[in-house]
N, CA, C and O atoms as a DFTB+ gen file, in Angstrom:
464 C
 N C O
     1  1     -27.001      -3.604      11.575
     2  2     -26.256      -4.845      11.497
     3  2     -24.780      -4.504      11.321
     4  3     -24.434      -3.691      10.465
     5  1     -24.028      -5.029      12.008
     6  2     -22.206      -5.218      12.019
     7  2     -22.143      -6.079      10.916
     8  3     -22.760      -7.124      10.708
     9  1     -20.941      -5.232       9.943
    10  2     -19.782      -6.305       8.925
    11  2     -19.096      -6.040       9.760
    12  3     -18.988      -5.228      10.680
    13  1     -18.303      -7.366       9.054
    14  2     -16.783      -7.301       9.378
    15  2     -16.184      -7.839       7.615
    16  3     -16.108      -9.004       7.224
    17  1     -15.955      -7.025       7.099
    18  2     -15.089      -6.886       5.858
    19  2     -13.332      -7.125       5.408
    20  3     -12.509      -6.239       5.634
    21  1     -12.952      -8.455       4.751
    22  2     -12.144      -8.735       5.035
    23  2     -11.372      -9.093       3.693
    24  3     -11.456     -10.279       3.372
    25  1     -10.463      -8.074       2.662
    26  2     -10.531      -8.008       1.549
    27  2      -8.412      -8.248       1.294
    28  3      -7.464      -7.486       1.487
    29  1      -8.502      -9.378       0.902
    30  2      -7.274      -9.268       0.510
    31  2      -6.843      -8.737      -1.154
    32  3      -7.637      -8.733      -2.095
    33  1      -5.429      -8.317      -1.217
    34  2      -4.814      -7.848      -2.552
    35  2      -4.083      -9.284      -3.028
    36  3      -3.442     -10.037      -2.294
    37  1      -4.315      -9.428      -4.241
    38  2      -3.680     -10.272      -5.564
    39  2      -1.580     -10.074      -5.024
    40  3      -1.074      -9.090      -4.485
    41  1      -1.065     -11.024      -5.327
    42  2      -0.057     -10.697      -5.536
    43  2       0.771     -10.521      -6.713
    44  3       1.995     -10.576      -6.598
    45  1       0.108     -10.273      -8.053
    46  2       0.552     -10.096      -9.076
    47  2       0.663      -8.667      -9.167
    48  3      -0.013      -7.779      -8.648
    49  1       1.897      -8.621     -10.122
    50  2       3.241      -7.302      -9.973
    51  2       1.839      -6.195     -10.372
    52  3       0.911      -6.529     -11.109
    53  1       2.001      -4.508      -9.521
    54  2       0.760      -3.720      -9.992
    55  2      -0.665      -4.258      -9.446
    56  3      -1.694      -3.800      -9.944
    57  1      -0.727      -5.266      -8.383
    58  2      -1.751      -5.742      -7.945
    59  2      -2.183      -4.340      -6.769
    60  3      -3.388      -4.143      -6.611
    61  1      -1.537      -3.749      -6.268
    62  2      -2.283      -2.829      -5.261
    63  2      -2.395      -1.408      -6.156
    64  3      -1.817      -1.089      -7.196
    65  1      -3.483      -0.602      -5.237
    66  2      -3.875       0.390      -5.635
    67  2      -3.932       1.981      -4.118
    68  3      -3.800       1.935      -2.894
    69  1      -4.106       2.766      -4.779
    70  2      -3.879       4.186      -4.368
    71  2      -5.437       4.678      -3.948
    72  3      -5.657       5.573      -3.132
    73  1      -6.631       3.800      -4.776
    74  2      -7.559       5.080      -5.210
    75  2      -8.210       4.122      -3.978
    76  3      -7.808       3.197      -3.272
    77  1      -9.780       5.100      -4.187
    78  2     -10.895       5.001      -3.171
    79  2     -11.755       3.871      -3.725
    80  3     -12.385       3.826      -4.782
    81  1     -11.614       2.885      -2.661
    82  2     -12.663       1.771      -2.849
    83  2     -13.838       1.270      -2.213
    84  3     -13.563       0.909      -1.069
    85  1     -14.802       1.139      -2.445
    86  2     -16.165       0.669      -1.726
    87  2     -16.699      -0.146      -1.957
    88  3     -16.227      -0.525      -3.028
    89  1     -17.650      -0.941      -1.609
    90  2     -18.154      -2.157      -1.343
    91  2     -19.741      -1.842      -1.334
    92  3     -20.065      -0.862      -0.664
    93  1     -20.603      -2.436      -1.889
    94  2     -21.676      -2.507      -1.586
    95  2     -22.504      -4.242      -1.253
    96  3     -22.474      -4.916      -2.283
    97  1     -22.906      -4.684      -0.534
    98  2     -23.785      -5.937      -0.069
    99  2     -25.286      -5.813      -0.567
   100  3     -26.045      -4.844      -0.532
   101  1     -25.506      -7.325      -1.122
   102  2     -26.766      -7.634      -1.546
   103  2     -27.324      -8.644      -1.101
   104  3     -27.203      -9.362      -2.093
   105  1     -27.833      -9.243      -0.385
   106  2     -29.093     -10.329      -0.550
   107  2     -29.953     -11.227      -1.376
   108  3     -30.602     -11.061      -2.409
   109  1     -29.701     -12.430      -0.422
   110  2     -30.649     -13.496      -1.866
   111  2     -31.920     -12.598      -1.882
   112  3     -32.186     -12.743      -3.075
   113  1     -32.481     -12.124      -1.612
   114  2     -33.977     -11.547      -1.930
   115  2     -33.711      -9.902      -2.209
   116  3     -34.615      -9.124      -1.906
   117  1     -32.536      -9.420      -2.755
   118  2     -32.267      -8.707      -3.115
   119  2     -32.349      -6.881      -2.384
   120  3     -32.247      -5.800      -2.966
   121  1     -32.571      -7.212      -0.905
   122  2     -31.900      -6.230      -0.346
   123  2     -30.420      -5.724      -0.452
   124  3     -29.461      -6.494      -0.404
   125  1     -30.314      -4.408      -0.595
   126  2     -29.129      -3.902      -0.408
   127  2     -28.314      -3.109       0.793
   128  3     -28.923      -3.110       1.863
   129  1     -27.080      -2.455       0.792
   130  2     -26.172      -1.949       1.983
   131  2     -26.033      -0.954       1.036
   132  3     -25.759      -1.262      -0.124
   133  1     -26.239       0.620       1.492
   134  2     -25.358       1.562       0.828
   135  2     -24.200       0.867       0.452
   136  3     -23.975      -0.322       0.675
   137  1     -23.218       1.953      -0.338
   138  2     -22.113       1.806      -0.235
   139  2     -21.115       1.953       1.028
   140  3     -21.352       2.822       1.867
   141  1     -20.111       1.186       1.144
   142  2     -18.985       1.200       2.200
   143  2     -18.181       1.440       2.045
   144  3     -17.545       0.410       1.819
   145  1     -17.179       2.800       1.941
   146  2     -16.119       2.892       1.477
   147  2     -15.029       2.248       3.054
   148  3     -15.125       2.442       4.266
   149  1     -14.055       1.439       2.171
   150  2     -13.387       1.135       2.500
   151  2     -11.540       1.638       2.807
   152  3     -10.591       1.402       2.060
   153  1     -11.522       2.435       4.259
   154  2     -10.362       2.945       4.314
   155  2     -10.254       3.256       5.355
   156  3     -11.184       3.542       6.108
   157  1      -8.665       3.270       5.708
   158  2      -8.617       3.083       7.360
   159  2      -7.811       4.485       7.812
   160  3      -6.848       4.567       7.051
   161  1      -7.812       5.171       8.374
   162  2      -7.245       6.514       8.342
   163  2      -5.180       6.589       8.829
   164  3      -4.888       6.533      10.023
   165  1      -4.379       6.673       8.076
   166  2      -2.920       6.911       8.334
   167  2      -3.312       5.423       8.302
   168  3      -3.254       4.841       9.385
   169  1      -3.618       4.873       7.459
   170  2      -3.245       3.054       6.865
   171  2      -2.781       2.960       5.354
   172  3      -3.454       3.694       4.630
   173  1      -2.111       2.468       4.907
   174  2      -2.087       2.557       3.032
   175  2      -2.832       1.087       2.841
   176  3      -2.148       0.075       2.991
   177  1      -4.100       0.988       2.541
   178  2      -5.032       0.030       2.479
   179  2      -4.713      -0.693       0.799
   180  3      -4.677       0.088      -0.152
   181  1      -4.581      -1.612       0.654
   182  2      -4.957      -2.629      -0.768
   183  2      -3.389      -2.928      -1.177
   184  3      -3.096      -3.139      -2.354
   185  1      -2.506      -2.931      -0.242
   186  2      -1.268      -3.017      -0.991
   187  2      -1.239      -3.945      -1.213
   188  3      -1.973      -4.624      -0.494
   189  1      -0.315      -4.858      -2.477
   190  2      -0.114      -6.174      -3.028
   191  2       0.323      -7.023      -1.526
   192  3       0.923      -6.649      -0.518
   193  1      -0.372      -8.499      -1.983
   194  2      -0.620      -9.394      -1.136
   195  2      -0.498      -9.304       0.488
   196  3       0.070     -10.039       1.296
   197  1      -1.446      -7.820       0.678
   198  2      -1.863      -7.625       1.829
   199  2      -2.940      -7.961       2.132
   200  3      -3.498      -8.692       1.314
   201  1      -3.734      -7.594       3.435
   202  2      -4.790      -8.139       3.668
   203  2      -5.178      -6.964       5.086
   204  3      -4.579      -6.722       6.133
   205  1      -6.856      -6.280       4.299
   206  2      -7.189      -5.403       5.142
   207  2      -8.389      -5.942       5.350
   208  3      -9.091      -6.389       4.443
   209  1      -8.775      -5.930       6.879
   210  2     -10.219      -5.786       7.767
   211  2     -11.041      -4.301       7.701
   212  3     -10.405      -3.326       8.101
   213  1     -12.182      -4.125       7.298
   214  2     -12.942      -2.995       7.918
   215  2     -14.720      -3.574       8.594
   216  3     -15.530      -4.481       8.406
   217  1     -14.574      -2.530       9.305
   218  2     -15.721      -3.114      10.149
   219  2     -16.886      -2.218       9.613
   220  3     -16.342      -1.188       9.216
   221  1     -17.873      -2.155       9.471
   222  2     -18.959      -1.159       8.740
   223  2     -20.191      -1.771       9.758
   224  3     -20.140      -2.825      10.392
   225  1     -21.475      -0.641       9.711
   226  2     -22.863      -0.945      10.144
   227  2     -23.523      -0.494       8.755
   228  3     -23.123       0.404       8.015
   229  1     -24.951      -1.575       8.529
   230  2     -25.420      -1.026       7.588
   231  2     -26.970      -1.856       7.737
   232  3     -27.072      -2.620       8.696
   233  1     -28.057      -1.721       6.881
   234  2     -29.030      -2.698       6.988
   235  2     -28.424      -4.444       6.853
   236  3     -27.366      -4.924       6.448
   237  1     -29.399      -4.900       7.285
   238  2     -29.323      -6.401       7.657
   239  2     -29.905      -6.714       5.844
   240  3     -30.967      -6.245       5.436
   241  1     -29.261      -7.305       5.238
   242  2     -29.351      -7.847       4.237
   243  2     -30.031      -9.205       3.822
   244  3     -30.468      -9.603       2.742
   245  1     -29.936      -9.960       5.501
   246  2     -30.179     -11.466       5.496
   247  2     -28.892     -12.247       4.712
   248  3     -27.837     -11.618       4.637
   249  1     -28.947     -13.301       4.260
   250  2     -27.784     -13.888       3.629
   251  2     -26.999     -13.221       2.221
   252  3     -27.524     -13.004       1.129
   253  1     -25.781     -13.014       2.571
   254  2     -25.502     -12.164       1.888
   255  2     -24.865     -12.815       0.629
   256  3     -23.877     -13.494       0.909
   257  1     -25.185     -12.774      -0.674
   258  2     -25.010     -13.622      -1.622
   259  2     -24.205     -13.262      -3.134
   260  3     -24.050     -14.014      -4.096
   261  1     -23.727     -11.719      -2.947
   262  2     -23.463     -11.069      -4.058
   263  2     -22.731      -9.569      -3.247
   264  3     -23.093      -8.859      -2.309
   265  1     -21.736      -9.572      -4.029
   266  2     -20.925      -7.757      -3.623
   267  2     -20.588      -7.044      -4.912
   268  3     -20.344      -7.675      -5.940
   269  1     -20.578      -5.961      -4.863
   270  2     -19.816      -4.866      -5.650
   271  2     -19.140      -4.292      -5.019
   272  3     -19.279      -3.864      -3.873
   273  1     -17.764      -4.183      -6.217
   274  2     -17.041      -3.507      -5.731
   275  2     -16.546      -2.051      -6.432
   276  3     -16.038      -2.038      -7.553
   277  1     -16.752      -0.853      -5.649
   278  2     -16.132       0.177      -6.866
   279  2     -15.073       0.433      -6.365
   280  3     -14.756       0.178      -5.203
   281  1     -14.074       1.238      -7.607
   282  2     -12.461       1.790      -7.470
   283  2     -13.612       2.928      -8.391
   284  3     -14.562       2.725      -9.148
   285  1     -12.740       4.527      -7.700
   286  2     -12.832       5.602      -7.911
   287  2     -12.105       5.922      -9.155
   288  3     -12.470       6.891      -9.821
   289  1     -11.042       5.145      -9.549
   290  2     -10.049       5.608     -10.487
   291  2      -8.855       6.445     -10.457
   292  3      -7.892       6.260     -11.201
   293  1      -8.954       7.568      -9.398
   294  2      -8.831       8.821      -8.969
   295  2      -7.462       8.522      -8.711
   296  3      -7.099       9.401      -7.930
   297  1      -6.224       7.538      -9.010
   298  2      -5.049       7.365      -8.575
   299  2      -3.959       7.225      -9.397
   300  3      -4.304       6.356     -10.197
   301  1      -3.094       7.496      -9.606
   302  2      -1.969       7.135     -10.590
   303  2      -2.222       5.295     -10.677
   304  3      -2.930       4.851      -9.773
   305  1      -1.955       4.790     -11.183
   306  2      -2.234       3.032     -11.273
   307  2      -3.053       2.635     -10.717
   308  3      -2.868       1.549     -10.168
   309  1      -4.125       3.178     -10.599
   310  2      -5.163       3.035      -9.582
   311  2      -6.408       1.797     -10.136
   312  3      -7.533       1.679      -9.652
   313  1      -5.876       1.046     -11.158
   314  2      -6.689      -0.793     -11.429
   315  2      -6.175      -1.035      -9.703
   316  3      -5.501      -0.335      -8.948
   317  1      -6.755      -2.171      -9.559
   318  2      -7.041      -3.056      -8.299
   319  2      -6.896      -4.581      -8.493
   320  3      -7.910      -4.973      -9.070
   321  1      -5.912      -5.759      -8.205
   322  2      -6.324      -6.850      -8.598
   323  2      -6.261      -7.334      -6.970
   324  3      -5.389      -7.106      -6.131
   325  1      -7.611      -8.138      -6.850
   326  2      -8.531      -8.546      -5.940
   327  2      -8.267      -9.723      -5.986
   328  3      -8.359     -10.126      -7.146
   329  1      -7.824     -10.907      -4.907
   330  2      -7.609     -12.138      -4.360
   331  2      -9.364     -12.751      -4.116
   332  3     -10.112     -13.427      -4.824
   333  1      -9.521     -12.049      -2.612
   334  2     -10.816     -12.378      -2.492
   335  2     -10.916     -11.632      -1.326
   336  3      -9.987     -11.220      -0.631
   337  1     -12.877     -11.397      -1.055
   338  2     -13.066     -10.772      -0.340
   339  2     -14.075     -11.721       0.778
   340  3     -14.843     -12.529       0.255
   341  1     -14.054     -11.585       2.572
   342  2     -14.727     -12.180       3.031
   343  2     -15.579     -11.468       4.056
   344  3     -15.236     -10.887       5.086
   345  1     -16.963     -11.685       3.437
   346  2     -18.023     -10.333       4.459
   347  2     -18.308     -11.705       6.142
   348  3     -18.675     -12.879       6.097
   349  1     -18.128     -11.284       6.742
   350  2     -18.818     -12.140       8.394
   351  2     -19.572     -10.562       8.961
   352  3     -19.210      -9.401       9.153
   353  1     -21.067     -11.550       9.089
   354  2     -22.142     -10.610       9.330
   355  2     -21.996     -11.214      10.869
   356  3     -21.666     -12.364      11.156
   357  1     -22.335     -10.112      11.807
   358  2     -22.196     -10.171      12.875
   359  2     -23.821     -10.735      14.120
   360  3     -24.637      -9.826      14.272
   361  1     -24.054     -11.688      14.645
   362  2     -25.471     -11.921      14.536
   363  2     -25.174     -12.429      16.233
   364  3     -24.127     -12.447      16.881
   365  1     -26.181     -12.707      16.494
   366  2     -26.235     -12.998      18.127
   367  2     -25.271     -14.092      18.605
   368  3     -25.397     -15.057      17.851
   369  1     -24.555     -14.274      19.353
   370  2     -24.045     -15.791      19.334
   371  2     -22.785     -16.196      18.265
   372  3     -22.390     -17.348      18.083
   373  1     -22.334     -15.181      17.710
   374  2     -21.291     -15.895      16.781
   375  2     -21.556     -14.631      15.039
   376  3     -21.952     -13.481      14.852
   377  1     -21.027     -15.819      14.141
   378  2     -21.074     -14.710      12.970
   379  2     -21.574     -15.779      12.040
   380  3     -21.558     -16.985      12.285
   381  1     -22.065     -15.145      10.831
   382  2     -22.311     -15.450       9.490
   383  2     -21.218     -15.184       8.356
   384  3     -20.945     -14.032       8.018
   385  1     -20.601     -16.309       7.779
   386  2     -19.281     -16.047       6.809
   387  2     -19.843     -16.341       5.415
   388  3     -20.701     -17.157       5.080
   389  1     -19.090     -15.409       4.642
   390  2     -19.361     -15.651       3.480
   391  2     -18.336     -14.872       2.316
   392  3     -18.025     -13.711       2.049
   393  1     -18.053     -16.085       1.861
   394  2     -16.914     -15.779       1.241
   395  2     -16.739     -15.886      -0.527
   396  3     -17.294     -16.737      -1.223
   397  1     -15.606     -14.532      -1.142
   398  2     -16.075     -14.280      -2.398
   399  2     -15.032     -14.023      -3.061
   400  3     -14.644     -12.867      -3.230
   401  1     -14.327     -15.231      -3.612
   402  2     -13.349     -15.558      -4.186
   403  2     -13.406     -14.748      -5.538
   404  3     -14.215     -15.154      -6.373
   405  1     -12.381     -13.279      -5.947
   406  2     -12.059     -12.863      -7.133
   407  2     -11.683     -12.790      -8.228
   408  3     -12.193     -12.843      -9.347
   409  1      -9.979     -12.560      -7.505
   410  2      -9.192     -13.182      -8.620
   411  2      -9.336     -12.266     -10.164
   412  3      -9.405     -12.791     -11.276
   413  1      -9.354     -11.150      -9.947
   414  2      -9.599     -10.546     -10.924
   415  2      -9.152      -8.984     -11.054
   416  3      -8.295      -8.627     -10.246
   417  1      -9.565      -8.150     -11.845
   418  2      -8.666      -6.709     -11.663
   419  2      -9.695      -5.874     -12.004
   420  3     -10.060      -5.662     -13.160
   421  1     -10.319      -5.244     -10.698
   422  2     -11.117      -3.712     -10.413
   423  2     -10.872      -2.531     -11.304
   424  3     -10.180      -1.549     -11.034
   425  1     -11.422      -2.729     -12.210
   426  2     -10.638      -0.719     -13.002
   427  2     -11.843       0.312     -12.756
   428  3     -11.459       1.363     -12.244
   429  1     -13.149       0.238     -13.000
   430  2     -14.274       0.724     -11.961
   431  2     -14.931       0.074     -11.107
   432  3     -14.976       0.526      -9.962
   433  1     -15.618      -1.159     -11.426
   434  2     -16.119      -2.205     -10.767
   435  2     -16.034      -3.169     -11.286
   436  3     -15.592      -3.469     -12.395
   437  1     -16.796      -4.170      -9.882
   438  2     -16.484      -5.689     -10.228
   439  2     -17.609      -6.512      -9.357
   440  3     -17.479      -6.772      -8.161
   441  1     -18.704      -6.863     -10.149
   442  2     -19.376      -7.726      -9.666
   443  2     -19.101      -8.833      -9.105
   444  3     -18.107      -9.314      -9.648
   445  1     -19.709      -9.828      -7.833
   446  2     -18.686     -10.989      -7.564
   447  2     -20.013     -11.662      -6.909
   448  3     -20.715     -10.804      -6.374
   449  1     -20.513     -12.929      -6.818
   450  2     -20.758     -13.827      -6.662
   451  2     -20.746     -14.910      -5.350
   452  3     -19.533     -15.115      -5.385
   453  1     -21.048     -15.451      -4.622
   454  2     -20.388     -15.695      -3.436
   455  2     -20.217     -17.218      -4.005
   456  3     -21.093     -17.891      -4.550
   457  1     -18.769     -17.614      -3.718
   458  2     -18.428     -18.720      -4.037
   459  2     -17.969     -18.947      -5.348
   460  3     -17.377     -20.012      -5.525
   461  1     -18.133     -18.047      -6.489
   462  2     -18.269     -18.126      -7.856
   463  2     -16.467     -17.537      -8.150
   464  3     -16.034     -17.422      -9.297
């Protein structure tokens, strides 16, 4: 199954980050997606009130209802404050959106909710 991963940065001062971030997808019936690290090669990904796309393959989850997110830590200022993130699952005919409003600050992880 195709994501399309679509994660904007907070614009509060220290809102972007340096370190390694990934994503994992869950399911109302509680299938999961490995992890996805998220990074685009010669891109500086998560900068304050930017906004990065990544595209990933992973199992089909069915409706996707819940994400994690990890930060590695591994960076000089390397917290994360997260706007929101929007997974569109890629399906015959069009896409599946689902969207996961944050609003909050990543220092290892961050559970999130869809809609919550």
């Amino acid at each position: 199954m195709k994501y399309k991963i679509t994660v904007t940065t907070g614009t509060l001062r220290g809102a972007g980050t340096d370190a390694s971030i990934s994503i994992k997808l869950t399911g109302k019936d509680g299938a999961e997606t490995g992890k996805f690290k998220l990074d685009k090669f010669f891109h500086d990904d998560f900068e304050r009130g930017e906004t990065d796309t990544y595209e990933v393959s992973g199992d089909d989850v069915g409706d996707v209802v819940m994400i994690i997110l990890n930060n590695n830590g591994m960076a000089i200022k390397s917290d994360w404050y997260i706007a929101k993130v929007v997974v569109e699952k890629m399906i015959e005919g069009g896409t599946e959106k689902y969207e996961f409003p944050c609003y909050r600050w990543v220092v290892h992880h961050l559970v999130v909710y869809e809609g919550k």
